[in-house]
Every structure is written in structure tokens, then in C-alpha cells.
C-alpha positions in Angstrom: -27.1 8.6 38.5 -25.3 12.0 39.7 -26.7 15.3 38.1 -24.4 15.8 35.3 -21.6 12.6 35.1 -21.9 8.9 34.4 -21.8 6.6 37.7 -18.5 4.9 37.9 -16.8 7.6 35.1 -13.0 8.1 36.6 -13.0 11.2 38.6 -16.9 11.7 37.5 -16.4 12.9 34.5 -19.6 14.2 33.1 -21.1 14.0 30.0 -19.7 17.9 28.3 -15.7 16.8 29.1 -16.3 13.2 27.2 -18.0 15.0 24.4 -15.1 17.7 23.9 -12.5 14.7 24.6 -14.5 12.8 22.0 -14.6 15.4 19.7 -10.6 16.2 20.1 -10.1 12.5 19.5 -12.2 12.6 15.9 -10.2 15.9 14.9 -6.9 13.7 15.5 -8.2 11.1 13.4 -9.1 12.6 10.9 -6.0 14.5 10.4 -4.2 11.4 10.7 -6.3 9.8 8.1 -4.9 12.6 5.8 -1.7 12.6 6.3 -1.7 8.8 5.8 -3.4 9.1 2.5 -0.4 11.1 1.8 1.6 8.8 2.8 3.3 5.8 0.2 4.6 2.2 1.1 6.7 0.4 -1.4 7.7 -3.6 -0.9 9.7 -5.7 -3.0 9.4 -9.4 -4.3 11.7 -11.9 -6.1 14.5 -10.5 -4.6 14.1 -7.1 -5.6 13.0 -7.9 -9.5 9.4 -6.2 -9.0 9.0 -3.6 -6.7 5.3 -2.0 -6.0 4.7 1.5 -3.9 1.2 2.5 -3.2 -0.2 5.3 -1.6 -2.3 5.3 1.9 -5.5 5.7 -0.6 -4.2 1.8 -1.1 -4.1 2.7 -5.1 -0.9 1.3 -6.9 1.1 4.3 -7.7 3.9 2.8 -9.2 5.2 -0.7 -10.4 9.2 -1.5 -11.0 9.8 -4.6 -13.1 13.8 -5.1 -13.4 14.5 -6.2 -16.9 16.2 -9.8 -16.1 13.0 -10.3 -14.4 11.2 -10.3 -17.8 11.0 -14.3 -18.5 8.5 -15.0 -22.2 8.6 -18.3 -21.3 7.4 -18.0 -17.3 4.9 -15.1 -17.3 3.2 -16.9 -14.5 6.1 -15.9 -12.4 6.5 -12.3 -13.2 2.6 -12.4 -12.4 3.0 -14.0 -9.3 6.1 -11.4 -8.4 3.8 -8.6 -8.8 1.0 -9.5 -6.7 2.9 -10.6 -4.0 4.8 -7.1 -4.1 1.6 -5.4 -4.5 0.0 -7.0 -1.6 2.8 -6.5 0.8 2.9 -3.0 0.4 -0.7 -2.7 0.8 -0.4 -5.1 4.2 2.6 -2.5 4.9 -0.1 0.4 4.9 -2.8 -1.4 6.7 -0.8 -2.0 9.5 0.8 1.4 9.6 -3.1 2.8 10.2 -3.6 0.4 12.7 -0.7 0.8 14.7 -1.7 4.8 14.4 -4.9 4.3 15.0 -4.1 2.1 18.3 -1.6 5.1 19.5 -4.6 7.5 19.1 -7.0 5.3 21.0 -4.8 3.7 23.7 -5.0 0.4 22.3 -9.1 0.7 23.0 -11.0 -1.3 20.2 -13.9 1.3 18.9 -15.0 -1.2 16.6 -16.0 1.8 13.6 -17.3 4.6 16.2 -15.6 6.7 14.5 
């Protein structure tokens, strides 16, 4: 191995630039990671009847049930309504870190090295 680089490193980088390009990389993350937690998603279900908005913390931080929506006699559905919007704005979120996540690390997989 070459004093000071990694053999077959583009342009023989050596071991001080990855660490400071490494390092760079964290302190992007992890300034992503907060302004996505201050970030909220909101999604819709039945047509609009129950609409859920959660924060990038993935914590439900408001619910909207329209009134005709309210059904005594089919609960199940209202239930159903609200989960469905629930989970579709937390699927919203997930894949809005991922996509930011993929811009930050040119589409490299680091599989939690970070």
C-alpha cells in the first residue's frame, strides 16, 4: 500500500481527506436530520373526511375528522379512515428522508454507518 492513501482510492486519496470528507458528510446529516424533524407531512383518506399531519419525529401531531365522516353505525370505517391517513403521512416522511438521505450520499447505500 502507498505511504499515506488506500491502493486503488481515486486520485490516491489518503486516509486524512476521507476522514474530513467523512466527517463533512456526518455534519450534513445531521443537520438534515434536524431540520426534518422539523418538518410535518399531512395525507388525507376517504376523500378528504380524515386528514392526519405528523411531524418528521413520526409522532401524530394533529388529526382532522370532517363531521359527515362521523357514521355511529360504521365506526369500523372512520377507524379504518384514520389509519390509512395516518400511515400515509408517515410513508410520506419516510420517503422524504430517504430521498434526502440518497441526495447526501450519491445514491451510495451506507447500510447505518452513520
Amino acid at each position: 500500500m502507498a505511504k499515506g492513501g488506500f491502493r486503488g482510492m481515486p486520485g490516491g486519496m489518503n486516509q486524512a481527506a476521507m476522514m474530513k470528507q467523512a466527517q463533512k458528510m456526518q455534519q450534513e446529516m445531521l443537520r438534515m436530520q434536524e431540520e426534518m424533524e422539523n418538518k410535518t407531512y399531512t395525507a388525507a383518506a376517504g376523500g378528504g373526511m380524515v386528514t392526519a399531519e405528523v411531524s418528521g419525529k413520526h409522532q401524530l401531531v394533529n388529526l382532522t375528522i370532517k363531521e359527515e365522516a362521523v357514521d355511529p353505525d360504521d365506526v369500523d370505517m372512520l377507524q379504518d379512515m384514520i389509519i390509512a391517513a395516518v400511515n400515509e403521512a408517515m410513508r410520506t416522511a419516510d420517503n422524504d428522508a430517504a430521498n434526502n438521505m440518497s441526495r447526501l450520499t450519491g445514491g451510495l447505500n451506507l447500510g447505518g454507518l452513520f
